[in-house]
TORMAR-54763 format. One record per residue (C-alpha): residue number from 1; x, y, z. Coordinates in pm, whole numbers, plus 50000, padded with zeros to 5 digits. Example, Ala and Ser with C-alpha at 12.3 -4.5 7.8 and 13.67 -1.06 7.14 Angstrom:
BEGIN
[atom 1, [51230, 49550, 50780]]
[atom 2, [51367, 49894, 50714]]
This chain:
BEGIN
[atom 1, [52717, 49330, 51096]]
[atom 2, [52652, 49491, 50742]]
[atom 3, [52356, 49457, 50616]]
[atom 4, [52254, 49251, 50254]]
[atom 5, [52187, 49501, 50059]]
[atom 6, [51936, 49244, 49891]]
[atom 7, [51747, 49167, 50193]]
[atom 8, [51725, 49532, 50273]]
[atom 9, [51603, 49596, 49912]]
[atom 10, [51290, 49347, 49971]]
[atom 11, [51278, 49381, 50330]]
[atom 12, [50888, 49518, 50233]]
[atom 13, [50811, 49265, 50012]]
[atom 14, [50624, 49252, 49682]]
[atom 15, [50319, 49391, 49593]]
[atom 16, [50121, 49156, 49382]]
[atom 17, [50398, 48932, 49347]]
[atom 18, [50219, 48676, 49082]]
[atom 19, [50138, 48902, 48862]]
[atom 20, [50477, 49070, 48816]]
[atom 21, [50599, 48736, 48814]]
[atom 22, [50351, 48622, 48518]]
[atom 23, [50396, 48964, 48362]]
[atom 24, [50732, 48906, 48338]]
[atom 25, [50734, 48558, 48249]]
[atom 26, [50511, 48649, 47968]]
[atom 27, [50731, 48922, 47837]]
[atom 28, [51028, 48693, 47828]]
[atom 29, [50861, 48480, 47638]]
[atom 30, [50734, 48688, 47375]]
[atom 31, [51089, 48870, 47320]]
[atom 32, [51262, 48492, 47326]]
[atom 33, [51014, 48384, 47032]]
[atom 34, [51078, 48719, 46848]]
[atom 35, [51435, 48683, 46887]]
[atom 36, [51442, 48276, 46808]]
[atom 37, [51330, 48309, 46408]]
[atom 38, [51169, 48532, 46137]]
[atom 39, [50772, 48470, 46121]]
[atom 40, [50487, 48720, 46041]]
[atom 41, [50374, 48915, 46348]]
[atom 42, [50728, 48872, 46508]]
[atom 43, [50757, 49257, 46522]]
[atom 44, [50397, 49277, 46714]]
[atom 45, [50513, 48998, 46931]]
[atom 46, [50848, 49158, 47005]]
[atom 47, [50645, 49484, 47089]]
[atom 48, [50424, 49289, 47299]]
[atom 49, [50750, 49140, 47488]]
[atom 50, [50917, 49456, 47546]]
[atom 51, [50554, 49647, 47687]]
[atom 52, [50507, 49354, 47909]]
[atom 53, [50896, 49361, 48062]]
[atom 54, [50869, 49745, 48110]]
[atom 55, [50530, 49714, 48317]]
[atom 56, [50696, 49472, 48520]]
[atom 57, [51002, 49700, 48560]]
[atom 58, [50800, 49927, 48626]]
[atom 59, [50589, 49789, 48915]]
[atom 60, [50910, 49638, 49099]]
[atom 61, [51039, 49981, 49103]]
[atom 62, [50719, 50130, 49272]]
[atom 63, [50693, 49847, 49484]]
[atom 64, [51035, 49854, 49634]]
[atom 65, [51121, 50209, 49610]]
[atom 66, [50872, 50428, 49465]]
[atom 67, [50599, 50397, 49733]]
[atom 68, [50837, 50413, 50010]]
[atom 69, [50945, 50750, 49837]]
[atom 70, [50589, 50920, 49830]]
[atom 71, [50458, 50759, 50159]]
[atom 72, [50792, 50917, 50328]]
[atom 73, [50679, 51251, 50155]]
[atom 74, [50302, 51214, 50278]]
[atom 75, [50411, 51145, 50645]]
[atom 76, [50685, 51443, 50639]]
[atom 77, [50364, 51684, 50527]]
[atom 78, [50144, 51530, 50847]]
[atom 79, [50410, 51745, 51067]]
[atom 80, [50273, 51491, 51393]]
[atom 81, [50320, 51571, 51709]]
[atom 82, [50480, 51277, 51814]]
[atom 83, [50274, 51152, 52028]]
[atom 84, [49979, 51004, 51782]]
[atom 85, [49753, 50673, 51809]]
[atom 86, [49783, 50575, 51482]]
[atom 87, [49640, 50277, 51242]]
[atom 88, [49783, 50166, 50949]]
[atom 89, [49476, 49904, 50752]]
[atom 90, [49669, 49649, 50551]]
[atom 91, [50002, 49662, 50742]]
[atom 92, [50173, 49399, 50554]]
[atom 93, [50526, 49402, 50586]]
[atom 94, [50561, 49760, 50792]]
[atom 95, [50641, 50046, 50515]]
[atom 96, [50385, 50296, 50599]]
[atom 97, [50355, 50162, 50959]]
[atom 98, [50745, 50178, 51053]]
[atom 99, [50778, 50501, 50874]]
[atom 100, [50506, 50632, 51097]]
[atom 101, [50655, 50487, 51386]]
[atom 102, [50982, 50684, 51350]]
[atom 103, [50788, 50992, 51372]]
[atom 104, [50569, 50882, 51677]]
[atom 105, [50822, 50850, 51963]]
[atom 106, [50593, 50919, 52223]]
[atom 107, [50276, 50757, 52041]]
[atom 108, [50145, 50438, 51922]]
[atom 109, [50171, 50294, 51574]]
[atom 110, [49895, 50019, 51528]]
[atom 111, [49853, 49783, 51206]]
[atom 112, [49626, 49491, 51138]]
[atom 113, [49611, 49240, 50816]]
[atom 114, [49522, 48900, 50683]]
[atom 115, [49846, 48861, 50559]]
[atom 116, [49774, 48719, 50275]]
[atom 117, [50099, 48632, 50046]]
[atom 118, [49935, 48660, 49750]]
[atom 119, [49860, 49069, 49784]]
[atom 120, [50271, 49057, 49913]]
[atom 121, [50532, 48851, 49931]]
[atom 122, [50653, 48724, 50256]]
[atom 123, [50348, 48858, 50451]]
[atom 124, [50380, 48734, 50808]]
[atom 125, [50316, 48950, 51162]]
[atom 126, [50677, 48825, 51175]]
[atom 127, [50801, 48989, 50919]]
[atom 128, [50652, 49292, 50997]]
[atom 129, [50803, 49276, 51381]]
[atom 130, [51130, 49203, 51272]]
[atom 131, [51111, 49506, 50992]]
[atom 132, [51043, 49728, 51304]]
[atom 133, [51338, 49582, 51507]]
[atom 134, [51591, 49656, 51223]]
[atom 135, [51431, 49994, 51246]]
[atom 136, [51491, 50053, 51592]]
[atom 137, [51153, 50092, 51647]]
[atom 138, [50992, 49774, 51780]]
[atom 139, [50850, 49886, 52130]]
[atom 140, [50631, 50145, 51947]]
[atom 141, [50450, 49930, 51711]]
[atom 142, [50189, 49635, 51757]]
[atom 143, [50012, 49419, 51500]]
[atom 144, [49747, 49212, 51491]]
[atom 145, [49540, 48998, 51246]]
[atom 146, [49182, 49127, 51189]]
[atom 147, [48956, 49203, 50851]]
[atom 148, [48947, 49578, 50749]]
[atom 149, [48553, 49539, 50718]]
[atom 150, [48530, 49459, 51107]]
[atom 151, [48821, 49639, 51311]]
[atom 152, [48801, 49514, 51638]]
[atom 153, [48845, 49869, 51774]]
[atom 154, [48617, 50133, 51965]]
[atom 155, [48525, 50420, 51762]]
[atom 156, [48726, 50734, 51779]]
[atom 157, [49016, 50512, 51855]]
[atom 158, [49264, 50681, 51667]]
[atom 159, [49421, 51033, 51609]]
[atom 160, [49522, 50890, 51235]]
[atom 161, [49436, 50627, 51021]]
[atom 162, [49665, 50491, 50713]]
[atom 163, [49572, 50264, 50399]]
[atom 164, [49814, 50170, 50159]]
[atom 165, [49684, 49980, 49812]]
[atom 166, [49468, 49746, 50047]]
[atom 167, [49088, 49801, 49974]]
[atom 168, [49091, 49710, 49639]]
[atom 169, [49172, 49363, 49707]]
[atom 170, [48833, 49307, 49860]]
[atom 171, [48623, 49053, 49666]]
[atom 172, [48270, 49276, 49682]]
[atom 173, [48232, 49642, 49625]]
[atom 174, [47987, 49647, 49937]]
[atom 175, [48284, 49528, 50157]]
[atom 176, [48542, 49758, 50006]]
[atom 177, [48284, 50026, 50157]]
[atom 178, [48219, 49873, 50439]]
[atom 179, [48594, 49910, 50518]]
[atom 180, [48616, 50248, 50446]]
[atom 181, [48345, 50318, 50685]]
[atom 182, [48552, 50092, 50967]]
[atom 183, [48869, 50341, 50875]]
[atom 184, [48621, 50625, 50910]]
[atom 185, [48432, 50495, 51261]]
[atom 186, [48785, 50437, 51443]]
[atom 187, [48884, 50801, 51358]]
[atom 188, [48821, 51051, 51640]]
[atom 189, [48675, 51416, 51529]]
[atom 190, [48951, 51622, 51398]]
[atom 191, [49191, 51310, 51337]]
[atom 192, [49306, 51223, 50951]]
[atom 193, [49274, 50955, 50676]]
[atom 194, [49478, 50910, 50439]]
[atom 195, [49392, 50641, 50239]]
[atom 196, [49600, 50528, 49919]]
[atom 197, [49429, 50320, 49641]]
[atom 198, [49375, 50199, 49230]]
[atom 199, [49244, 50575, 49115]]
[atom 200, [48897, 50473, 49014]]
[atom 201, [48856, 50288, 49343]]
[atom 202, [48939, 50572, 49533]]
[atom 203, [48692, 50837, 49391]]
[atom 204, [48454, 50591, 49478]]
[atom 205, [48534, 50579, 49819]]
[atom 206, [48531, 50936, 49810]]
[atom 207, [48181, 50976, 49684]]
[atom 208, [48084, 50692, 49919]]
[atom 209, [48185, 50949, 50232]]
[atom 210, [48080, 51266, 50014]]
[atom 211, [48408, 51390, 50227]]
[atom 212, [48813, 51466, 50137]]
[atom 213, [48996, 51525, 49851]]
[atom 214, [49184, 51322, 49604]]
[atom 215, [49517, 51359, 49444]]
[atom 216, [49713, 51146, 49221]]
[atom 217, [50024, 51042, 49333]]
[atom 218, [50249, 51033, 49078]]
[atom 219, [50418, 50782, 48846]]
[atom 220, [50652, 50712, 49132]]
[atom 221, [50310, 50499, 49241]]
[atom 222, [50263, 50306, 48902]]
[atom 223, [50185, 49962, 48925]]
[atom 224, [50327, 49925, 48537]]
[atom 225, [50180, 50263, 48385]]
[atom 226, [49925, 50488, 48398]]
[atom 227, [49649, 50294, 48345]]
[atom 228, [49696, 50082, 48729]]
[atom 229, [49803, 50451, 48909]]
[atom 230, [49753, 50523, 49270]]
[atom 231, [49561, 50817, 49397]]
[atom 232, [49511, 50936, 49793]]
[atom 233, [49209, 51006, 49936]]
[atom 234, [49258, 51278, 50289]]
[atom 235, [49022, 51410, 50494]]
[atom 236, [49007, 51509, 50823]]
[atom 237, [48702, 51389, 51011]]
[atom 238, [48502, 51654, 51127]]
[atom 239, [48209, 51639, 51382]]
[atom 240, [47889, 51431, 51319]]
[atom 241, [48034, 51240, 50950]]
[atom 242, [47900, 50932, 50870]]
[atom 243, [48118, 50656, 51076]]
C-alpha cells in the first residue's frame, strides 16, 4: 500500500511544536489586522505579520526536511564500518537514530528520551519503533526512556554517540553539562560525538570539555533565522579526557 505522503512528511514530528504554532498564530493575526482597515502603525504591524509567518516557514522547513538533509550528510562523512554501538541522546521520533541504523547492519543503534511532546510532536517510544519498521530497520534499533544527565549505561559503552537539538531543553545550565559529560563517559577511547545544538549553547559545551571543534551547520538548520541556528560540536575521545 502507498504511502500518505502527509504522514510520511511528519513521520518525525515537530520540533518545538507550540511555538511554531504561536509564531504562526501570531503572524496571522498581525497580517489579518493590517489587511482588515487603514490605522497608524498598520505598515509596522503588517511587517511584523509577514517576519513572524516567514520564521515559522522557516522552522517547519528545517524541522521536516532541513535537518534530515544535514544529519544524512553528517552520517555519510562518518564512513562507519557497519558494525557500530551507537547512541543517539534525545531520540525522539528516530531521524538521526534510523538514519544511523541504515548504515549499521551489523551494529547496534541505541536511543533514549523523556519523550516529552512539548520539545516534538507525537513523541512516543511507539512512534519511534514504528518509524524504524517503515524503515526496514526495526531489529537493529532499541529505545528506552532515561534522562540524558544519568544514562543508565557503563562507560565506554559506545563506539558513537549522537545529539540532535536536545541539551538545550534542560532547565539548569549545570544539568545541560552534566549531560554532556554522560555523552562523554559512555564513549569508549577513540569513539566520536557529534553533538548538534542552539550555537551559543554549543561553544559552551565545548569549552566545558576544552575538546572538539565546532561548525555551523547551515541555514538548512534554522529554527526561523539566524539568530536560533544550529552548530555541531565533534570530537573524538581520546585517552584519559574528562568523562
Amino acid at each position: 500500500m502507498t504511502e500518505n505522503p502527509f504522514t510520511s512528511l511528519f513521520r518525525y514530528g515537530v520540533d518545538a511544536p507550540g511555538f511554531v504554532a504561536s509564531t504562526s498564530a501570531l503572524g496571522a493575526a498581525c497580517a489579518l489586522t493590517a489587511a482588515a482597515r487603514p490605522f497608524r502603525g498598520r505598515a509596522a504591524v503588517a511587517a511584523l505579520g509577514a517576519g513572524l509567518l516567514a520564521q515559522a516557514g522557516i522552522h517547519l522547513h528545517t524541522t521536516l526536511r532541513g535537518k534530515l538533509r544535514v544529519w544524512e550528510r553528517e552520517l555519510d562523512a562518518l564512513e562507519l564500518r557497519g558494525d557500530e554501538r551507537l547512541l543517539d541522546v534525545g531520540c525522539g521520533r528516530g531521524a538521526v537514530l534510523i538514519g544511523a541504523a541504515r548504515r549499521l547492519p551489523r551494529g547496534r543503534a541505541v536511543g533514549v528520551d523523556l519523550w516529552a511532546t512539548k520539545d516534538q510532536s507525537g513523541n512516543t517510544p511507539a512512534a519511534t519503533l514504528a518509524n524504524a519498521t517503515a524503515a526496514g530497520v526495526r531489529d537493529r534499533i532499541e529505545v528506552h526512556t532515561a534522562d540524558v544527565t544519568e544514562l543508565p549505561f557503563p562507560e565506554a559503552d559506545f563506539d558513537l554517540v549522537t545529539s540532535a537539538l536536545v541539551i538545550h531543553n534542560i532547565p539548569t545550565a549545570a544539568a545541560r553539562l552534566r549531560a554532556v559529560d554522560e555523552a562523554l563517559r559512555v564513549l569508549r577511547p577513540g569513539g566520536r560525538l557529534l553533538l548538534a545544538d542552539i550555537s551559543p549553547m554549543v561553544r559552551r559545551y565545548a569549552a566545558h570539555l576544552g575538546a572538539g571543534t565546532v561548525r555551523p551547520l547551515g541555514p538548512a538548520y534554522w529554527y526561523g533565522g539566524p539568530w536560533l541556528s544550529v552548530s555541531m560540536l565533534e570530537l573524538r575521545k581520546p585517552e584519559g579526557l574528562r568523562g
